[in-house]
Phi, psi and omega in degrees: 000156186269056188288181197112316197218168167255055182239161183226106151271093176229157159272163191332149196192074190332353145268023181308331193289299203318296176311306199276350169281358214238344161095013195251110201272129187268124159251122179264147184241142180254133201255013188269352159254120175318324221251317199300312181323295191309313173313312168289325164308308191290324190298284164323299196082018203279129159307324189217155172204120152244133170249106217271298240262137163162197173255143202239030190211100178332299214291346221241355203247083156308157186292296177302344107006282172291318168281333150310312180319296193249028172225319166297315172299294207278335166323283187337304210293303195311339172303297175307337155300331186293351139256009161318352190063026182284163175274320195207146177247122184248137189233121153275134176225212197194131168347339192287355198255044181274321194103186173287150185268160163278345180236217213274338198216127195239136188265156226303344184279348181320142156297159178239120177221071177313161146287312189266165171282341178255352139294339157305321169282349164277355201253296148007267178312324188296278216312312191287317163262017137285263215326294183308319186302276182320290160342287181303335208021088189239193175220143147255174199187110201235108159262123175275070150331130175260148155011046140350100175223181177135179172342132193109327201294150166218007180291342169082003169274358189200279210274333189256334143324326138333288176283319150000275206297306196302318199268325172314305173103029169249160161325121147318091204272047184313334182242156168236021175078243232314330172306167185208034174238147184264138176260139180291171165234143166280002137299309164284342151315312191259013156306315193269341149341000000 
C-alpha cells in the first residue's frame, strides 16, 4: 500500500471490497513490470511507502522464486520510486533472515546468517532499501516480523494449525516447547507499522 495518499498497489486480492469500501482507490499491479510499477507510483505520489508485497510463505520459496518476489519485486519497486519525492520506506522483511538464534530469543544486533532461499531473500531486500535509501537520503525502515497471523492467515503455522487440532478433537498446542519463536497477532503488526 501507498500511504500518504489514498492510493494502495496490489495484486488482485480479495480484500479489494474491504479497500475500496475504505475509501482507499485500489490499482491493481503486478510491481515485476516496471512500466506499470512507475505508473502507479506516479499516479500516488506517495509521501511514505510500506512495502507489503512479495512472498511470504517459507514453504512455498524455491531460491528463484524467493528472489524474484523479494529481491526483483522490491528493485521495481525502489526504480519506480526514483523521482517520486517519497520521504520514507517502510520494507518488511523477516525474522527468517536471523537463521538458528543463538540464544534464546534474537535481538536487533543478532547476526543474520538464513538458511533458507526465502531468508536469504529477505535479507537481500533489507540490504538493497538500505543502500537505495543512504543514496537518496530516504529514511528507511527495516521490520523483522515473526509467525504473523490473524484473518487471512492461510500459512498452516498458527490459525490453520489451530483449527487442525480443534477439528481433530485434540488440545490446541500453540507451541510444542521447542520453537523458540513468538507469535505476532496481525493487528498488532500493523500497529507498529
Amino acid at each position: 500500500c501507498v500511504t500518504g495518499v489514498q492510493t494502495c498497489a496490489l495484486p488482485i486480492s480479495r480484500r479489494r471490497a474491504q479497500l475500496v469500501d475504505a475509501g482507499v482507490a485500489v490499482a491493481d499491479a503486478n510491481l515485476l513490470d516496471a512500466t506499470l510499477a512507475r505508473d502507479v507510483v506516479a499516479a500516488a505520489k506517495p509521501e511514505c511507502v510500506i512495502h507489503l508485497a512479495g512472498m511470504s510463505r517459507v514453504s512455498l520459496a524455491t531460491g528463484d522464486e524467493a528472489f524474484e518476489a523479494n529481491v526483483t519485486l522490491t528493485r521495481r519497486l525502489l526504480t519506480a520510486l526514483e523521482h517520486g519525492g517519497v520521504g520514507r520506506l517502510v520494507f518488511a522483511s523477516s525474522s527468517m533472515v536471523y537463521g538458528p538464534f543463538e540464544a534464546g530469543r534474537a535481538a536487533e544486533s543478532h547476526p543474520c546468517r538464513p538458511m533458507e532461499p526465502y531468508g536469504a531473500s529477505k535479507l537481500a531486500g533489507e540490504v538493497l532499501v538500505g543502500a537505495w535509501g543512504r543514496a537518496r537520503a530516504v529514511e528507511t525502515v527495516i521490520v523483522r516480523p515473526t509467525a504473523v497471523y490473524g484473518p487471512g492467515d492461510f500459512n498452516g503455522r498458527v490459525t490453520a494449525a489451530l483449527l487442525d487440532q480443534a477439528l481433530a478433537g485434540r488440545a490446541m498446542i500453540l507451541c510444542d516447547g521447542d520453537r523458540k519463536s513468538t507469535r505476532l497477532n496481525s493487528s498488532h503488526t500493523v500497529i507498529s507499522y
